[in-house]
C-alpha positions as CSV (number, residue, x, y, z in Angstrom):
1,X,0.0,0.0,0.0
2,X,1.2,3.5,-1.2
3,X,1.7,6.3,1.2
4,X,-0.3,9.5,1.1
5,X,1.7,12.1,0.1
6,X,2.8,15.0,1.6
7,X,1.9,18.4,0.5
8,X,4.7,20.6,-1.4
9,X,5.1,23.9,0.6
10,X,6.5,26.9,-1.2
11,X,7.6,30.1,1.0
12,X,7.2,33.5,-0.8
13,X,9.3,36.0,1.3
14,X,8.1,39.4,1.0
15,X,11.5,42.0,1.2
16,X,10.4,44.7,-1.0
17,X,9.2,47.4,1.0
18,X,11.1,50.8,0.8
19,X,11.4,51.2,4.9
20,X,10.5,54.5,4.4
21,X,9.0,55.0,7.9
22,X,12.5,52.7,9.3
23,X,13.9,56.1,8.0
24,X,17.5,53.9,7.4
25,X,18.4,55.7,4.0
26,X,17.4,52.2,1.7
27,X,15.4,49.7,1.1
28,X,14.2,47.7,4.5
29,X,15.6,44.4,4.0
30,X,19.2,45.3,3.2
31,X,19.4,47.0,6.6
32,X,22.1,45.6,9.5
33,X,20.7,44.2,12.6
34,X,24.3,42.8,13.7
35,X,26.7,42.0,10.8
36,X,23.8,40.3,9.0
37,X,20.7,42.2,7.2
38,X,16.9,41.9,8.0
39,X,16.6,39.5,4.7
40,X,19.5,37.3,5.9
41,X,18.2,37.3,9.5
42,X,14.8,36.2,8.2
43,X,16.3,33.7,5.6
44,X,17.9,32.0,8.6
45,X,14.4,31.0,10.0
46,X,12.6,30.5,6.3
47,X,15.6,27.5,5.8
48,X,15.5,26.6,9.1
49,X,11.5,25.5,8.9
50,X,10.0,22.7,7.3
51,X,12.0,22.4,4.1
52,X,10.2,24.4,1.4
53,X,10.6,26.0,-1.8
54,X,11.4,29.6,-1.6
55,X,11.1,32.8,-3.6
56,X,12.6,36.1,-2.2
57,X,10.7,39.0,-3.4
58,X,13.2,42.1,-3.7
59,X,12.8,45.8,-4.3
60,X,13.3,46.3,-8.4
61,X,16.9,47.0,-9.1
62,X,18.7,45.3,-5.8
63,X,17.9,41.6,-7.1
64,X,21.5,40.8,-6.9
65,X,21.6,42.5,-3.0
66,X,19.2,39.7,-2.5
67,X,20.6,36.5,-4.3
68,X,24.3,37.7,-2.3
69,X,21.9,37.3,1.0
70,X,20.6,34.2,-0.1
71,X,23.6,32.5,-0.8
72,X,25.2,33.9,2.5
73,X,22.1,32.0,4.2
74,X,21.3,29.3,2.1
75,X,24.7,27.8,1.5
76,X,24.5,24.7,-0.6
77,X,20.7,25.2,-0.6
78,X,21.3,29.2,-2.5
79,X,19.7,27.5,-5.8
80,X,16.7,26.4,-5.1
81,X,15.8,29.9,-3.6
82,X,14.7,32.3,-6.7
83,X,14.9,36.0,-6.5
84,X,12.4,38.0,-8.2
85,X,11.4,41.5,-8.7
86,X,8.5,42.8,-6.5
87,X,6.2,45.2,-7.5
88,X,4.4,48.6,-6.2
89,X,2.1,47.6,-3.6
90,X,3.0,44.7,-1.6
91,X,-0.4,42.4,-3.2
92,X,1.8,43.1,-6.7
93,X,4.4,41.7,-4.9
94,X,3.6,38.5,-3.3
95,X,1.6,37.9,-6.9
96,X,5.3,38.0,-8.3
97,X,6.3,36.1,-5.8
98,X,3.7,33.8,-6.0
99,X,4.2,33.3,-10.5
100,X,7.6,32.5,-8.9
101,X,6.5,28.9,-7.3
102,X,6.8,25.3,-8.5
103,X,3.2,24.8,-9.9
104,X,3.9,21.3,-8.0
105,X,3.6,23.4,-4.8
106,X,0.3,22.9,-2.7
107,X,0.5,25.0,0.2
108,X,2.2,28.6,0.1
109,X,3.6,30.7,3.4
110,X,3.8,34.2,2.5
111,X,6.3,36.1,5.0
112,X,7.2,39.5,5.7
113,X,11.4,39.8,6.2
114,X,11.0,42.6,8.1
115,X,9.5,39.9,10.7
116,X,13.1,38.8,10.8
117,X,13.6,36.8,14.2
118,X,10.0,34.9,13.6
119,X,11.2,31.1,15.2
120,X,11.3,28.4,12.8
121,X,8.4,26.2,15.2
122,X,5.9,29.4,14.1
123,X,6.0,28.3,10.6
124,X,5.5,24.6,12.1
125,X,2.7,25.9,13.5
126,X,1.4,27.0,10.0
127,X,2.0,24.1,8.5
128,X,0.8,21.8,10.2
129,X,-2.6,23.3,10.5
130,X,-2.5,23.4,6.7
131,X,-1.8,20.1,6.4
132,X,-4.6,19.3,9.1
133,X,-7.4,20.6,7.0
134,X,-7.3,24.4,7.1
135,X,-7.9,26.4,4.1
136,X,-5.5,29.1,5.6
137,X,-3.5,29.4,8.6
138,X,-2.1,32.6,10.6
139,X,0.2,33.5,13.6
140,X,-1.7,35.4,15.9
141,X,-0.6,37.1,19.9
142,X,-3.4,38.4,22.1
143,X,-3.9,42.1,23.0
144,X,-2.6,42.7,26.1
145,X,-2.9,46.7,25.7
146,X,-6.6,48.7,26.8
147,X,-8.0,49.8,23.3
148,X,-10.2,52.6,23.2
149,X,-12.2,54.2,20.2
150,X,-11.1,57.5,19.7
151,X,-13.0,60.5,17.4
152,X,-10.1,63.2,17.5
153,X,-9.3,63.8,20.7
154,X,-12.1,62.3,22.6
155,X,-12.6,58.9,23.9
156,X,-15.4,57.3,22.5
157,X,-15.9,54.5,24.1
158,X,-13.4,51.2,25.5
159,X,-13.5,48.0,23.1
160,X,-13.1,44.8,24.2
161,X,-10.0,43.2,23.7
162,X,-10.6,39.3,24.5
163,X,-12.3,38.8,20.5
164,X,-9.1,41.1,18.9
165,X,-5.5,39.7,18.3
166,X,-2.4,40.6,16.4
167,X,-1.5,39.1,13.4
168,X,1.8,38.0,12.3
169,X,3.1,35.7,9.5
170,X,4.0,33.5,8.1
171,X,0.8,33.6,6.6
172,X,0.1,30.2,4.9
173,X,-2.9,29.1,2.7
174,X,-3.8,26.4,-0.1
175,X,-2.3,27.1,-2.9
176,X,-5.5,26.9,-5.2
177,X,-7.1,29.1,-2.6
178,X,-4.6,31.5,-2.9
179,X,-4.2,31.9,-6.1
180,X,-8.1,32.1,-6.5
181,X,-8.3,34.9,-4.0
182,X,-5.7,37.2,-5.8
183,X,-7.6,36.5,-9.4
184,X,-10.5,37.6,-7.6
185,X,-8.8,40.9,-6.0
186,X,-10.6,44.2,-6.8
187,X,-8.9,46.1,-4.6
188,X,-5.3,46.2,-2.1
189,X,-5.5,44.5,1.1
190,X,-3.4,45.0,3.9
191,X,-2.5,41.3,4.6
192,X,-3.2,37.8,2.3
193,X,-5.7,36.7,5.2
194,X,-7.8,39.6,4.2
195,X,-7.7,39.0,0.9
196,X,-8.6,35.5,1.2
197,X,-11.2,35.9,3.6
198,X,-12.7,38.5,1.7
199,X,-13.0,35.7,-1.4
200,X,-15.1,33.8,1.2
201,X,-12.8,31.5,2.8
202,X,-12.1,31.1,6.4
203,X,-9.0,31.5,8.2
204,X,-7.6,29.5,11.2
205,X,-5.5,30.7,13.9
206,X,-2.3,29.3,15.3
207,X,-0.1,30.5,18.4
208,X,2.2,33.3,17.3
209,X,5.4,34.6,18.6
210,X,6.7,37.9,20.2
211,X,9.8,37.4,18.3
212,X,8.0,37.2,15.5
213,X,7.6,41.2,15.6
214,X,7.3,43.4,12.2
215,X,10.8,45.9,12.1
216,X,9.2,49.1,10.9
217,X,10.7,51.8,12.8
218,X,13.8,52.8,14.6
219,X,12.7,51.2,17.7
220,X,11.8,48.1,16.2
221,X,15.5,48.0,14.5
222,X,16.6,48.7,17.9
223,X,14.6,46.4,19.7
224,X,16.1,43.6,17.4
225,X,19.4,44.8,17.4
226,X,19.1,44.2,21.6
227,X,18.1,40.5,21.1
228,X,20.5,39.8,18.8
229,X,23.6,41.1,20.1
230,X,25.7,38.7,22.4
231,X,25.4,38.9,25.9
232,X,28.6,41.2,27.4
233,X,31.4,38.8,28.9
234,X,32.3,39.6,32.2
235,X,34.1,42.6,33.4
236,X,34.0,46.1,32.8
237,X,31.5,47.0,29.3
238,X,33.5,47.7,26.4
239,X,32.1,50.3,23.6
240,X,31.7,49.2,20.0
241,X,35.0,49.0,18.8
242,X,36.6,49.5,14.9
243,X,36.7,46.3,13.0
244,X,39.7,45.5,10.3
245,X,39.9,44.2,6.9
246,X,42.6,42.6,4.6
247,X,41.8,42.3,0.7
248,X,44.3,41.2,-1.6
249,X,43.7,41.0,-5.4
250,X,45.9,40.2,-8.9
251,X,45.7,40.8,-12.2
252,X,47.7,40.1,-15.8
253,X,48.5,42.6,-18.5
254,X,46.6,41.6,-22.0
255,X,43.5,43.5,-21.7
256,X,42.2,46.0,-24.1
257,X,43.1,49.3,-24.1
258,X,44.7,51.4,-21.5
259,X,45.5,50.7,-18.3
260,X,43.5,51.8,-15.1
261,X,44.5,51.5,-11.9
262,X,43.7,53.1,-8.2
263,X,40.9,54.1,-10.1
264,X,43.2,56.5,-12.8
265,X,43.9,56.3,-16.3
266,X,47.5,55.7,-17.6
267,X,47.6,56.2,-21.0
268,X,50.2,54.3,-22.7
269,X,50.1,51.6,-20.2
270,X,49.1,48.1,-21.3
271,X,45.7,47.5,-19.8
272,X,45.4,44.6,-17.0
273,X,43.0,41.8,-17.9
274,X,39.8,41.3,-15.4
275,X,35.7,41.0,-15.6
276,X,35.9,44.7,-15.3
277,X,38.9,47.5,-15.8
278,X,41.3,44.8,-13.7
279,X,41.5,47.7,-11.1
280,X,43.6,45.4,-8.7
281,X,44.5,48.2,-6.2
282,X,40.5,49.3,-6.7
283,X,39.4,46.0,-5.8
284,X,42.0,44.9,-3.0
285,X,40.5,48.0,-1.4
286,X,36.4,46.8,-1.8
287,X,38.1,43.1,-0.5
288,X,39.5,44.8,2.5
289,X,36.0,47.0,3.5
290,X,33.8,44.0,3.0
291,X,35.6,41.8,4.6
292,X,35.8,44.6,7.8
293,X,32.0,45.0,7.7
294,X,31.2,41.0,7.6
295,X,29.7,41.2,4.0
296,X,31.4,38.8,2.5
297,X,34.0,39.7,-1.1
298,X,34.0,41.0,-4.2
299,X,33.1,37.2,-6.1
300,X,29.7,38.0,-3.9
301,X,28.9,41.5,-5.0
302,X,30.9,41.9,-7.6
303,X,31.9,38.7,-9.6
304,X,31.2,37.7,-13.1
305,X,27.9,36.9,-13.0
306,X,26.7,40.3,-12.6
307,X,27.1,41.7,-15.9
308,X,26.5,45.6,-15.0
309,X,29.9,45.5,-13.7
310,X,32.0,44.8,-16.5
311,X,34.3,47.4,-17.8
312,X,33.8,49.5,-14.7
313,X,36.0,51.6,-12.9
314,X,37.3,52.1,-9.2
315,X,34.8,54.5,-9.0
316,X,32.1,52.4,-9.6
317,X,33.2,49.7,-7.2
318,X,33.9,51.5,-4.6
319,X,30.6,53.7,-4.3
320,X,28.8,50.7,-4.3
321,X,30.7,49.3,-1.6
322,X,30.2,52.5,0.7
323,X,26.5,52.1,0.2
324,X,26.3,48.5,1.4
325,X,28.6,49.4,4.3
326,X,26.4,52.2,5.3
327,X,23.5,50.2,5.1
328,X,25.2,47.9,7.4
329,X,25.6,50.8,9.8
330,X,28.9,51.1,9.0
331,X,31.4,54.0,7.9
332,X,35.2,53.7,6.2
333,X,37.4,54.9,8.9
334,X,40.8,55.0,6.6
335,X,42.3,52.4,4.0
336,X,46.1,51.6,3.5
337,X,46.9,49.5,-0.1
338,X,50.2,48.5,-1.6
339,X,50.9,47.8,-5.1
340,X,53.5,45.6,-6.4
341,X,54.4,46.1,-9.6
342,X,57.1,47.0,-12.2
343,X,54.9,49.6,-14.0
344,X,53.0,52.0,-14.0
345,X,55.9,54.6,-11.6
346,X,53.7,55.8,-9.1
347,X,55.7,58.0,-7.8
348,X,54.3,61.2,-9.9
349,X,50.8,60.3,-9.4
350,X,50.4,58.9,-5.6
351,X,48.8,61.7,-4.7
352,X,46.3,62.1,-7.6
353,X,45.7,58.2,-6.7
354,X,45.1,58.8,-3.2
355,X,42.4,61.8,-3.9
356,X,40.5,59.6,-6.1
357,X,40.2,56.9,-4.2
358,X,39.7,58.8,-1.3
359,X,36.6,60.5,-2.9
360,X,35.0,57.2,-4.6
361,X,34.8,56.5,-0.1
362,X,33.4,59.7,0.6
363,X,36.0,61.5,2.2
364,X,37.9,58.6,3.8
365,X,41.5,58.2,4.0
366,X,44.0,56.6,1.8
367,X,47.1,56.0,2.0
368,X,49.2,54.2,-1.0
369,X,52.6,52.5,-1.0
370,X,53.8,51.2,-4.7
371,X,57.1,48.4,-4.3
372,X,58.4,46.2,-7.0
373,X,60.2,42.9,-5.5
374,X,63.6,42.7,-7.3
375,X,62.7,41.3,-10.3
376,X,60.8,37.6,-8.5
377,X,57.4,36.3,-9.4
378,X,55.0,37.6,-11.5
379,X,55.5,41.1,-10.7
380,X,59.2,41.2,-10.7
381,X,58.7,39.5,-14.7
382,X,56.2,42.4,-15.6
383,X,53.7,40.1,-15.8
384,X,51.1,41.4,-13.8
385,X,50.1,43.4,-10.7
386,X,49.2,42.6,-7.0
387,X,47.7,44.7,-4.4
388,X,47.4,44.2,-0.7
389,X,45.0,46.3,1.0
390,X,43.9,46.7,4.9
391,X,40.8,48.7,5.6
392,X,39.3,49.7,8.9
393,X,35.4,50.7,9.1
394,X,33.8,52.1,12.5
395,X,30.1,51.9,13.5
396,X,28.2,54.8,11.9
């Protein structure tokens, strides 16, 4: 006799909000709570569930912020989560999201990132109850607070709080149900339960979580930065500290055209081979900061399969690096990078070199040393060039 089988469950996770009201300067989900962003935190408890299928909705244009998060969380799991493009409402989005999924999955869990530290068991919850018979499923917590109705500034009368909870997600349903429900959709609702219940279906509840609290404004990031940080060892407190960095990178002569390098053009030089200019003073640097912050290297931002990048120039690299360490909530305290190589003499140009780069990093300091080593190795053949850099970066 055949076992029954055991319903497919996808997870659409719902990251592309523009945290307006967080007020952080970026989109929500790309935001540090520790050395890890909302998305990663709330990956970690997405894989950490029931295994599932997973789509990351991300705001349009930062689909490769996403896929770096994913891999960072997913490890050897990275491709079977899919990144797509959200749209202008959130209902758009989780429809993306949703177009996204296996049409072998049966039951969907739509989750906001921005509930980041939601426990794995509250997607058990879900699950199971989907699996029990329920149509939909949702993570609910009591009111504890007195609610009164207000008209302006006069209390209009108390409401009773024993029929009222508040809801969380995951948010899990069917998956014909769903899908039904957003056909059917004249209008924006604030949450999928709505929706669904609004197309005449009836929602269960399950035992939420209070970690399982929605990140929306500065408190809230603060709140989860508390429960996330580790707990102080003993002795005397010591204040956020600097972190360091060391990024290293080489590349060979034979590209086309000119060289560039520390983010200058050398005309006349022969041009240094690479996915973009071959900037290997440019990109020791972005090694160096990334690897200070905790955000992994330059293959994960930066590497050949993202095709906007090739060609570009220090510039380029290094602005978007200062933007993902700010949203980090973290700032370049100074950089020092050494170049071995026969050619280009640097001697004329250090401090043109130093300016530029110091500008791509907003004002940060940098400090250059050029060497060659006596004729060994690559470099001493005039083969190539290396570059060692070490970067410090201090809590914003």
């Amino acid at each position: 006799m055949s076992l029954p089988s055991v319903p497919r469950v996808g997870v659409v996770v719902v990251a592309a909000g523009s945290g307006t009201r967080l007020g952080a300067g970026g989109p929500k989900a790309f935001v540090a709570i520790d050395d890890r962003s909302i998305l990663r935190h709330a990956l970690s408890g997405v894989l950490a569930a029931p295994r599932a299928d997973v789509v990351v909705v991300a705001p349009p244009g930062r689909e490769d912020d996403a896929l770096a998060d994913v891999r960072a969380a997913a490890g050897d799991r990275a491709g079977t989560v899919a990144v797509v493009a959200g749209g202008a409402t959130r209902q758009q989005s989780v429809a993306a999201g949703l177009a996204a999924l296996s049409p072998e999955v049966e039951i969907v869990l739509v989750h906001d990132a921005a509930r980041a530290l939601t426990p794995p068991e509250v997607f058990d919850r879900v699950v199971a109850a989907l699996r029990s018979g329920a149509v939909g499923a949702i993570p609910v917590l009591p009111v504890i607070d007195t609610l009164k109705r207000v008209a302006g500034d006069e209390i209009v009368a108390a409401v009773d709080r024993s029929e009222l909870s508040a809801a969380q997600t995951p948010q899990g349903f069917r998956r014909d149900v769903l899908d039904g429900a957003y056909a059917a959709a004249t209008e924006d609702f604030t949450d999928d339960a709505a929706l669904v219940a609004a197309a005449g279906h009836a929602v269960m509840a399950v035992p939420g979580h209070p970690l399982a609290f929605k990140i929306t404004t500065a408190a809230d990031l603060d709140r989860a930065r508390h429960l996330v940080a580790p707990l102080p060892a003993a002795g005397p407190t010591v204040a956020a500290v600097p972190r360091v960095g060391m990024g290293t990178d080489v590349h060979a002569f034979g590209g086309d055209g000119d060289l560039w390098l520390a983010g200058l053009h050398w005309p006349g030089e022969p041009a240094l081979s690479g996915h973009s200019d071959g900037d290997a003073l440019a990109h020791a640097i972005v090694d160096a900061l990334l690897a200070a912050a905790g955000l992994g290297d330059i293959g994960t931002h930066f590497g050949t399969d993202h095709p906007e990048y090739a060609g570009a120039h220090a510039d380029v690299f290094l602005g978007r690096t200062l933007t993902l360490l700010r949203e980090a909530g973290w700032s370049v305290g100074n950089v020092s990078v050494q170049v071995q190589a026969n050619r280009p003499r640097f001697a004329a140009r250090r401090d043109e070199a130093e300016r530029t780069l110091s500008a791509a990093l907003g004002g940060a300091a940098v400090s250059i040393s050029a060497t060659t080593t006596d004729g060994l190795g690559f470099t001493g053949r005039g083969e190539g060039v290396a570059a060692f850099a070490v970067a410090v970066v201090v809590p914003a």
